[in-house]
C-alpha positions as CSV (number, residue, x, y, z in Angstrom):
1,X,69.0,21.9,44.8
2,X,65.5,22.9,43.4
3,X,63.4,25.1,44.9
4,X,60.0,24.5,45.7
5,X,57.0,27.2,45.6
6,X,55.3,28.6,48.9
7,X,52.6,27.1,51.3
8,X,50.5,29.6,49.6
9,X,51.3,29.0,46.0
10,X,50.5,25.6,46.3
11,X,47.3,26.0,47.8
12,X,46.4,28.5,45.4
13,X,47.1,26.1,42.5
14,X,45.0,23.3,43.8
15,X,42.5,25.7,44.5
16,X,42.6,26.4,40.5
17,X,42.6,22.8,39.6
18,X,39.3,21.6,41.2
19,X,37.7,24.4,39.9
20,X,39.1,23.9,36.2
21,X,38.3,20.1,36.9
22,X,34.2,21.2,38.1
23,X,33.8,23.3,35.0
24,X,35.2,20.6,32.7
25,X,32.6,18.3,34.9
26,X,29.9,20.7,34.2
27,X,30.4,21.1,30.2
28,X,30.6,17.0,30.3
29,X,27.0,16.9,31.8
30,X,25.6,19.7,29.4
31,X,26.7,17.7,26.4
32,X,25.5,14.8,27.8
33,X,22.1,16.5,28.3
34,X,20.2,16.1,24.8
35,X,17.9,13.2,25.9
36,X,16.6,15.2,29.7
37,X,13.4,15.8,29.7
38,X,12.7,19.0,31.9
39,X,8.7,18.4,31.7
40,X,6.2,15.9,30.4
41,X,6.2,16.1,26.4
42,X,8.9,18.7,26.2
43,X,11.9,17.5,25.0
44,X,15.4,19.2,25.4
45,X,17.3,19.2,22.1
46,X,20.1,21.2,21.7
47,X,21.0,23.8,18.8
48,X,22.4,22.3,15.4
49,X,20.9,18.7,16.6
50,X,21.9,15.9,14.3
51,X,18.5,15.3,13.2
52,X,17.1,18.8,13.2
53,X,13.7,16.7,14.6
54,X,12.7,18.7,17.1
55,X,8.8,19.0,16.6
56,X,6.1,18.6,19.4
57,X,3.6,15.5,18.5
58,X,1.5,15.7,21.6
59,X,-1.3,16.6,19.5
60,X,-1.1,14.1,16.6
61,X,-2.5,10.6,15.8
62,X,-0.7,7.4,16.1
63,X,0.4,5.8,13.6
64,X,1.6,9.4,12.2
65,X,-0.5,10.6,9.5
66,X,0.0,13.7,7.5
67,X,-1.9,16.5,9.1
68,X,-5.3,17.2,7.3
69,X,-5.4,13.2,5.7
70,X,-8.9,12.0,5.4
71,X,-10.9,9.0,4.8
72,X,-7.9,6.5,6.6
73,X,-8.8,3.1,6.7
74,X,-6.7,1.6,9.6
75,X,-6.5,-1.8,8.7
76,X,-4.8,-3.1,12.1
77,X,-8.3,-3.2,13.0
78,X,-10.3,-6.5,12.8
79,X,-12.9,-6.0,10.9
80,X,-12.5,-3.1,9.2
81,X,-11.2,-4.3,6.0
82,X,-14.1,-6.7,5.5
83,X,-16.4,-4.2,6.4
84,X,-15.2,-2.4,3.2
85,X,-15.7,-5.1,0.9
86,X,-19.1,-5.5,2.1
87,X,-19.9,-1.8,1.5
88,X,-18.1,-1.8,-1.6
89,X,-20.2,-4.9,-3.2
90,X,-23.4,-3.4,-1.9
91,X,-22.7,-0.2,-3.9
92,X,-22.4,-2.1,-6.9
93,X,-25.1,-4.4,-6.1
94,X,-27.6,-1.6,-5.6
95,X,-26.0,0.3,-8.7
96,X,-26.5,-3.1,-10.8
97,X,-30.5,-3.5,-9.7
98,X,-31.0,0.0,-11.3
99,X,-29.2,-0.6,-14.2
100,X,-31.5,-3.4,-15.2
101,X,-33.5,-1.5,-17.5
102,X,-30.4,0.3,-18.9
103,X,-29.8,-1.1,-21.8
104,X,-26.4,0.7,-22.7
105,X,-24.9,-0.6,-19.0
106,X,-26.0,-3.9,-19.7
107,X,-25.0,-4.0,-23.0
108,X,-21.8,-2.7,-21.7
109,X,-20.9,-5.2,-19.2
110,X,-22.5,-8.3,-21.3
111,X,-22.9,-11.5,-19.0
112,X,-19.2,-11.5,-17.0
113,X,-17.2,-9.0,-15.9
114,X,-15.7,-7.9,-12.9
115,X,-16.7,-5.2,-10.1
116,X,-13.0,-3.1,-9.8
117,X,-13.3,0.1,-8.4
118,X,-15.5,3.3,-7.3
119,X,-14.5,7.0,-6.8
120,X,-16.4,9.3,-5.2
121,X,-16.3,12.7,-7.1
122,X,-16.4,16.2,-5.1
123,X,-16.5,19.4,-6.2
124,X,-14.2,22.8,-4.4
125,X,-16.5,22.8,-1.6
126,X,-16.8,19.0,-0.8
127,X,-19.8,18.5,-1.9
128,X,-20.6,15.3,-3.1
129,X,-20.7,15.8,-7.7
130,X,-21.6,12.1,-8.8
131,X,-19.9,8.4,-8.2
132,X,-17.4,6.8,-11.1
133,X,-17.8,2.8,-11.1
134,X,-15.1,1.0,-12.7
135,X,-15.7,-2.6,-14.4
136,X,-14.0,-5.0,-16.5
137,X,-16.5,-6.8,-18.7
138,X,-14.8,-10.2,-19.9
139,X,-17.7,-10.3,-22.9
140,X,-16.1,-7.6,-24.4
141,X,-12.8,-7.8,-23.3
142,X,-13.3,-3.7,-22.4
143,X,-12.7,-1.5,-19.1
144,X,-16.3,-0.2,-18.5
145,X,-16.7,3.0,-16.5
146,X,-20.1,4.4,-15.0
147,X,-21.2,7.9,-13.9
148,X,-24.0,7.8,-11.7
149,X,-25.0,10.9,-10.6
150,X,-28.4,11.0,-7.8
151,X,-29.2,7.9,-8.0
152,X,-29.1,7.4,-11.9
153,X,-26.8,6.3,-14.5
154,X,-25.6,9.6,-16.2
155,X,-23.0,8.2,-18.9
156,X,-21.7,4.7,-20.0
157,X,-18.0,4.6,-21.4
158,X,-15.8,1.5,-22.6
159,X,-12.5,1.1,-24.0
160,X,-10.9,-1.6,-25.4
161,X,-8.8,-4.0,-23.1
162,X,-5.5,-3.0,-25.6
163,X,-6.1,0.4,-24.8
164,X,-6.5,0.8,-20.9
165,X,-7.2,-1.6,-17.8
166,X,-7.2,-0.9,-14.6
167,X,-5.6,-2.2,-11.6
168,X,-6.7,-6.1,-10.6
169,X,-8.5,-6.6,-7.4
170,X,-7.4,-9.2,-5.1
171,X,-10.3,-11.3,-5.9
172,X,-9.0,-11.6,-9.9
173,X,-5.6,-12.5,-7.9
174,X,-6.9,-15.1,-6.2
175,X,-8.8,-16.7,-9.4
176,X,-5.4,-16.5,-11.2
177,X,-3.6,-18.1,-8.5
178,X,-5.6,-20.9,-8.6
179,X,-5.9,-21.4,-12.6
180,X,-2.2,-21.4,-12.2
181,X,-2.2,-23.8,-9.1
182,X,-4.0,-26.3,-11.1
183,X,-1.9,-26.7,-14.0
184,X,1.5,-26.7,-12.2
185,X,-0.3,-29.3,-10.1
186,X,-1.8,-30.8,-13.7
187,X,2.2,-31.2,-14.5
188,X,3.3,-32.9,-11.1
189,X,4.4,-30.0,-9.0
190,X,2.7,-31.3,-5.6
191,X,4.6,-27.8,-3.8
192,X,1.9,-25.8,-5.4
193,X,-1.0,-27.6,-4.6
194,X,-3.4,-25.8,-2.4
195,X,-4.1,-28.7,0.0
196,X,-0.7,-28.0,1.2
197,X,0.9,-25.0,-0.6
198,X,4.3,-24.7,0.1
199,X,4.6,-21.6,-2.1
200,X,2.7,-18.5,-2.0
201,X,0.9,-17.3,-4.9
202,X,1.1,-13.7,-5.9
203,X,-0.2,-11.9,-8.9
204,X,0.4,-8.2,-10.8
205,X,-1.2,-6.9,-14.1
206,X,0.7,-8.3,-17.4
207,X,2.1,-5.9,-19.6
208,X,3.0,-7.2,-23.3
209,X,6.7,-8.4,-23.3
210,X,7.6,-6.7,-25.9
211,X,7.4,-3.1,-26.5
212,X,4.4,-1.0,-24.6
213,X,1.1,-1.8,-24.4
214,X,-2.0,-4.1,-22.2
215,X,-2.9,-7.4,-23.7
216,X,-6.3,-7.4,-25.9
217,X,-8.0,-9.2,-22.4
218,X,-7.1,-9.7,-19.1
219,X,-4.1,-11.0,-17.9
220,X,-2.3,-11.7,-15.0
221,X,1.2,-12.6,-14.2
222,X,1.3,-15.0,-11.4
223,X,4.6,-16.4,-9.7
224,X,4.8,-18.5,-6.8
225,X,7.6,-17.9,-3.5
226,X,8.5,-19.7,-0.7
227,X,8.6,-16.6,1.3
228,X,7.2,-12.7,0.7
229,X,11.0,-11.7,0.1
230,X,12.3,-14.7,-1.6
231,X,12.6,-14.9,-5.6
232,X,10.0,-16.3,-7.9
233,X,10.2,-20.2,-8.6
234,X,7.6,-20.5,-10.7
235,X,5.6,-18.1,-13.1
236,X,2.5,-18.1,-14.8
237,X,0.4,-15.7,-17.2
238,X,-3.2,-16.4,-16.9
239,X,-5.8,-15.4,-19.0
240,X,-9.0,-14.6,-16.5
241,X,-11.3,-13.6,-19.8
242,X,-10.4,-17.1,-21.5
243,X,-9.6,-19.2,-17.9
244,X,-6.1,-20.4,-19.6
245,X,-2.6,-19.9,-18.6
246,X,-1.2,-18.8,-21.6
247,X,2.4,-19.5,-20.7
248,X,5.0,-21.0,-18.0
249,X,8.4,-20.5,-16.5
250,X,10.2,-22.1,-13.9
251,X,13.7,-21.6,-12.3
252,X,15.8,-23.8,-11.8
C-alpha cells in the first residue's frame, strides 16, 4: 500500500502552488506590458525593445520633419502649390522688365526660352547675397544663368545645351506630352488622344543613348502608362527647341 503525505504537507504544497502559479501570472502581465501607457504621451517601452524607438515626439510637427528643416512647402494644402508658381513667374517677370535694356541678358536668352529655376543665395549669417536665375534659351540651344544681386543684373553666363541642362519643369513636360500625343494620334493610336486619354503621359530629361553626354538641344523622353506603376507602352523623344519627336517605340 502507498503511503500518502500529512494533512499538513498537503496544505503546505497547495499553498506553494498558487503562489508559484501568481508569480508566473505576474511575469505574464509584465511582458505583456510594452504597449501601457502610464500617463498622457509617455510611453512604456521596455529595455532592449525590438525597435530601439523610444523617442518623445510631443514637441514635433506632423508630418515628421527633420528638426531645424526650413522653407517646407506642404503641398497637402490647396493652394499652396499654385501660389508658388505664381510667385515664381513674377520673379522672373519683374527680373525680365529690368533686363530690357541689358543687352547681354537679352542677347542671351534670344526670342524663346524657358523660365527653369531660381536659388536664393545666403551667406554664414543668413543674410540674403544675391538671387541665381536659371533659363533655357531655345535660340541658342544654351542653359542661361543670371546673378542679380539688389535689384540688378550682376553677371550673365551660358553654356552650350551639350555641355549642361538643367532639370525640365513640368510645364516643358506637359508641351512634350502633347507633341507626343499628336503624333501617336497622327499614326492612329486613339488611346493617346487627349479628348479621352487612356494613358498617362510622363516625361524625364533625355540623356544620349549612347555613351555620356546631353543632347545639343532640348529633349525629352516621354512614355505613356496605363497606370503610375505600370510599364511604359509607348515612348517618345521630343525635341522642345525644334517641336519634333525625333523618334518612337512601342511595346508590344
Amino acid at each position: 500500500m502507498e503511503s500518502r503525505p500529512p494533512v499538513t504537507q498537503l496544505r503546505r504544497a497547495r499553498r506553494s502552488s498558487i503562489a508559484a502559479a501568481l508569480i508566473g501570472s505576474a511575469a505574464v502581465l509584465l511582458l505583456a506590458a510594452p504597449r501601457a501607457q502610464s500617463g498622457p504621451g509617455e510611453v512604456i517601452v521596455p529595455p532592449h525593445h525590438p525597435t530601439g524607438h523610444a523617442h518623445d515626439h510631443r514637441d514635433q510637427t506632423w508630418p515628421p520633419q527633420p528638426r531645424g528643416l526650413q522653407n517646407v512647402v506642404d503641398f497637402s494644402q490647396p493652394g499652396t502649390e499654385a501660389s508658388r508658381r505664381v510667385k515664381f513667374q513674377q520673379r522672373f517677370g519683374e527680373l525680365e522688365r529690368h533686363g530690357e535694356t541689358h543687352t547681354d541678358f537679352q542677347g542671351a536668352l534670344g526670342r524663346r526660352f524657358t523660365r527653369v529655376g531660381v536659388v536664393d543665395d545666403e551667406d554664414k549669417a543668413g543674410k540674403a547675397r544675391g538671387s541665381r536665375f536659371t533659363y533655357f534659351s531655345h535660340s541658342h540651344n544654351a542653359t542661361v544663368e543670371v546673378l542679380v544681386e539688389s535689384g540688378s543684373i550682376q553677371s550673365v553666363t551660358s553654356s552650350p545645351a551639350s555641355d549642361y541642362q538643367p532639370e525640365i519643369t513640368d510645364e516643358e513636360i506637359a508641351e512634350a506630352t502633347g507633341l507626343a500625343r499628336k503624333h501617336f494620334v497622327s499614326l492612329g493610336q486613339a488611346r493617346i488622344s487627349a479628348r479621352l486619354p487612356v494613358l498617362k503621359g510622363y516625361g524625364i530629361l533625355a540623356y544620349h543613348p549612347e555613351g555620356k553626354g546631353f543632347y545639343e538641344s532640348r529633349v525629352i523622353y516621354v512614355s505613356f502608362h496605363a497606370e503610375d506603376d505600370a510599364p511604359p507602352e509607348f515612348m517618345a523623344w521630343v525635341d522642345l527647341t525644334h517641336q519634333t519627336v525625333l523618334k518612337t517605340r512601342e511595346e508590344r
